[in-house]
C-alpha positions in Angstrom: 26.9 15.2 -11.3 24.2 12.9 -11.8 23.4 9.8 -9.7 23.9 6.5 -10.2 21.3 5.2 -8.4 18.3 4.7 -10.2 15.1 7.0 -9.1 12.7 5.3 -7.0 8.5 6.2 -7.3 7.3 7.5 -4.3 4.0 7.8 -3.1 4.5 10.9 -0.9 6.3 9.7 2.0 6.8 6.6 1.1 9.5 5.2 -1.6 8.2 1.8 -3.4 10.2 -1.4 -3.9 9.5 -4.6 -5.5 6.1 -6.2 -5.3 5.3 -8.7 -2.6 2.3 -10.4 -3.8 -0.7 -9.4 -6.7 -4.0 -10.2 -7.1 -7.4 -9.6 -9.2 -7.8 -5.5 -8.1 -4.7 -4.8 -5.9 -0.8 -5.0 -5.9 1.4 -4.8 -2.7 4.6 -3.5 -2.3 7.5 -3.1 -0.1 8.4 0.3 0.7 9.9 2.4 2.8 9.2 5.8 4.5 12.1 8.5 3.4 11.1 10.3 6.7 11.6 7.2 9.7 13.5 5.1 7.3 10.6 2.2 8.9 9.7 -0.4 5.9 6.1 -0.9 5.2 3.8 -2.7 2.8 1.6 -1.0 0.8 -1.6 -2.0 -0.9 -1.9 -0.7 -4.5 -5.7 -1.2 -5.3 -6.6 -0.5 -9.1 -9.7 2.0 -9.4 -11.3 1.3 -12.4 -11.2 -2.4 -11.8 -12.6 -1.5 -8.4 -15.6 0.6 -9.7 -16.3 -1.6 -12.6 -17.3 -4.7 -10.3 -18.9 -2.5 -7.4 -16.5 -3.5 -4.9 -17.0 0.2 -2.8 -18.5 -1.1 -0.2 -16.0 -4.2 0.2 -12.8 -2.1 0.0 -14.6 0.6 2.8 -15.5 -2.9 5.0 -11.6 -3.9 5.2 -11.0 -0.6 5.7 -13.1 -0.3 8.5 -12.1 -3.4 10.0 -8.3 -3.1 10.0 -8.6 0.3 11.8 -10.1 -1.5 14.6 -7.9 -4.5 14.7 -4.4 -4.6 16.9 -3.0 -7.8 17.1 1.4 -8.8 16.8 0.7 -11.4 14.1 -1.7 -9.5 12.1 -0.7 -6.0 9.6 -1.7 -2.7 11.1 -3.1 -0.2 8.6 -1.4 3.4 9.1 -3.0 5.5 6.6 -5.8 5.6 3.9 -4.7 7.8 0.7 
């Protein structure tokens, strides 16, 4: 018998929901990890728009960055895929 819920896209543990904000080279979304059940946002950043206007070294800075920070009013970053 087949569902009648539609399927969801899943980025491997995580499945997406709708989209809480878009810019230039990125989308985020609200999702959800199947595993904890714990809701999350996730930052969707568009590679070829990326590469096209050298922004490497910018993405690797903020990546950088919000592994060091830890604050209750500002996102933590879990993972790097």
């Amino acid at each position: 018998m087949a569902s009648s819920t539609p399927s969801r896209t899943r980025v491997r543990r995580y499945e997406l929901g709708r989209t809480l904000g878009e810019g230039t080279f990125a989308k985020v979304k609200f999702a959800r990890n199947v595993e904890t059940g714990e809701n999350v946002a996730i930052k969707i950043l568009d590679k070829e728009k990326v590469l096209k206007h050298k922004m490497i070294t910018q993405i690797k800075r903020e990546i950088s960055t919000m592994k060091l920070i830890r604050h209750p009013n500002v996102i933590r970053m879990f993972e790097v895929s």
